[in-house]
N, C-alpha and C positions, 0 to 999 in steps of 0.2 A: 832322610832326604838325600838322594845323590844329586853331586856337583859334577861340571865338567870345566875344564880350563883348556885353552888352546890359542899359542899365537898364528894369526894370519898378516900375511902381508898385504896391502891394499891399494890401488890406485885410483885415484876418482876419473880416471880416460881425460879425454877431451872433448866437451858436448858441440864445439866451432869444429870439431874434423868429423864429427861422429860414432866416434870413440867411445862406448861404455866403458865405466868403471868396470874394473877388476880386484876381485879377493882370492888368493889362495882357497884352497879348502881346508873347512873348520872342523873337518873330522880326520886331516890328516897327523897331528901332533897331540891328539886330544888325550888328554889326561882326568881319569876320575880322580876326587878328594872328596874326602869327607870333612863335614867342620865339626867340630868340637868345643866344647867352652876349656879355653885355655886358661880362664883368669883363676888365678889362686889368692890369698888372702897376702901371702910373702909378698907377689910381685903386682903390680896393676900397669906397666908397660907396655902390652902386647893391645892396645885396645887400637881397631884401623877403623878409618872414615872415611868413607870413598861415597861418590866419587869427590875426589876433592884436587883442583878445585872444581866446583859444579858449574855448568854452562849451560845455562838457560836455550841456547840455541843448538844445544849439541845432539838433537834429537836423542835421546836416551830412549825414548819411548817407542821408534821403529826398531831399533836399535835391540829389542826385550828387555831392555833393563830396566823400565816402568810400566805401572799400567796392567800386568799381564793379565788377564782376566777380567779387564775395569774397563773391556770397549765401549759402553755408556758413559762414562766419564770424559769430562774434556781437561786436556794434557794439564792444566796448569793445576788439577786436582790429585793427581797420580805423580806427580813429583816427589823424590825425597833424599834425604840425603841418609845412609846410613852407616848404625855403630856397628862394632864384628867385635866379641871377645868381650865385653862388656858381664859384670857381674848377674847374676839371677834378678838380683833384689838391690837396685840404685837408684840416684835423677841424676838426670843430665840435665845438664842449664847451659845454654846459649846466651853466650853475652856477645855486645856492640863493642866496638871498638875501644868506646869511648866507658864502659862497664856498664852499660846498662841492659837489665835482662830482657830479653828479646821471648827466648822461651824456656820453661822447665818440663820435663817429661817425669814422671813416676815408672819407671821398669819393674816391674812383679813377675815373673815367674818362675815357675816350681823346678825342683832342680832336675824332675824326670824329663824337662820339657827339652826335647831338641832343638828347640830355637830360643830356649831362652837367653843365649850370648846374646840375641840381637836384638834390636830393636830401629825404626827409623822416623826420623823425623820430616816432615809434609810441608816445608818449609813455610811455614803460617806461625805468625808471630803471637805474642799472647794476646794480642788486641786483637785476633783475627784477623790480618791484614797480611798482606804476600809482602815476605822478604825484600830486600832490595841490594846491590851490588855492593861488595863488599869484604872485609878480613872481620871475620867472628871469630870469639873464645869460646871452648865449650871444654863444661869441667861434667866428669861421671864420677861420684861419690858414693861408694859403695855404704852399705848398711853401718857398718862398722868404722867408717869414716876414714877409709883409705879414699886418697882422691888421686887423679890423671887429670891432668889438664893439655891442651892441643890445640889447635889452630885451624881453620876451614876459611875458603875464597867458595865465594858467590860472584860468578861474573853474568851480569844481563847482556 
């Protein structure tokens, strides 16, 4: 699967002058990358969680960063928060502030798989209840019992 990366600079205008917003263009600096699973058994540091921290208001979803394909879906279903660099075969466990687990994920796959570094999380807690604002724990423990531990902000 190819990736693109590219900074744009952005102005939201001013809609009291009549002002539209303004973006650079996104295919002026645009850089392809490939991802790859960088995690190895030596090291389990390289594991990123983005977007973080997540913002409930930050349309992420006009934005294509949610949803893409899911236009039957309504926004608060197409949310997620995700892992990058993450082992084939882990859980991730989402804890409360306070240590209580919120949610555990099972990661399975094969190591032919191109996306198996990632996986993401739908922000719905183990009760099936939607998350709420906040500093969560989240540890990924690989099969063999290397773990990472990290930090993520939930802002409503």
């Amino acid at each position: 699967m190819e990736y693109y990366a590219s900074v744009t600079a952005f102005d939201y205008g001013s809609p009291t002058r009549g002002l539209q917003p303004l973006e650079s263009s996104k295919s002026f600096n645009m850089t392809d990358f490939h991802t790859k699973n960088v995690y190895s058994e030596q090291q389990t540091d390289n594991i990123i969680v983005y977007p973080n921290p997540y913002r409930i208001n930050a349309n992420y979803r006009d934005a294509g960063l949610e949803g893409r394909n899911e236009e039957d879906r309504p926004d608060y279903r197409v949310r997620a928060i995700n892992f990058l660099n993450i082992p084939n075969r882990c859980t991730i466990s989402i804890y409360s502030l306070d240590g209580d687990l919120v949610r555990r994920l099972e990661h399975e796959a094969e190591p032919s798989d191109p996306n198996g570094h990632f996986a993401s999380w739908d922000l719905i807690t183990r009760n099936t209840e939607m998350v709420v604002s906040g500093l969560y724990y989240w540890v990924v423990e690989s099969e063999n019992g290397k773990t990472e531990i990290g930090k993520l902000v939930i802002i409503m």
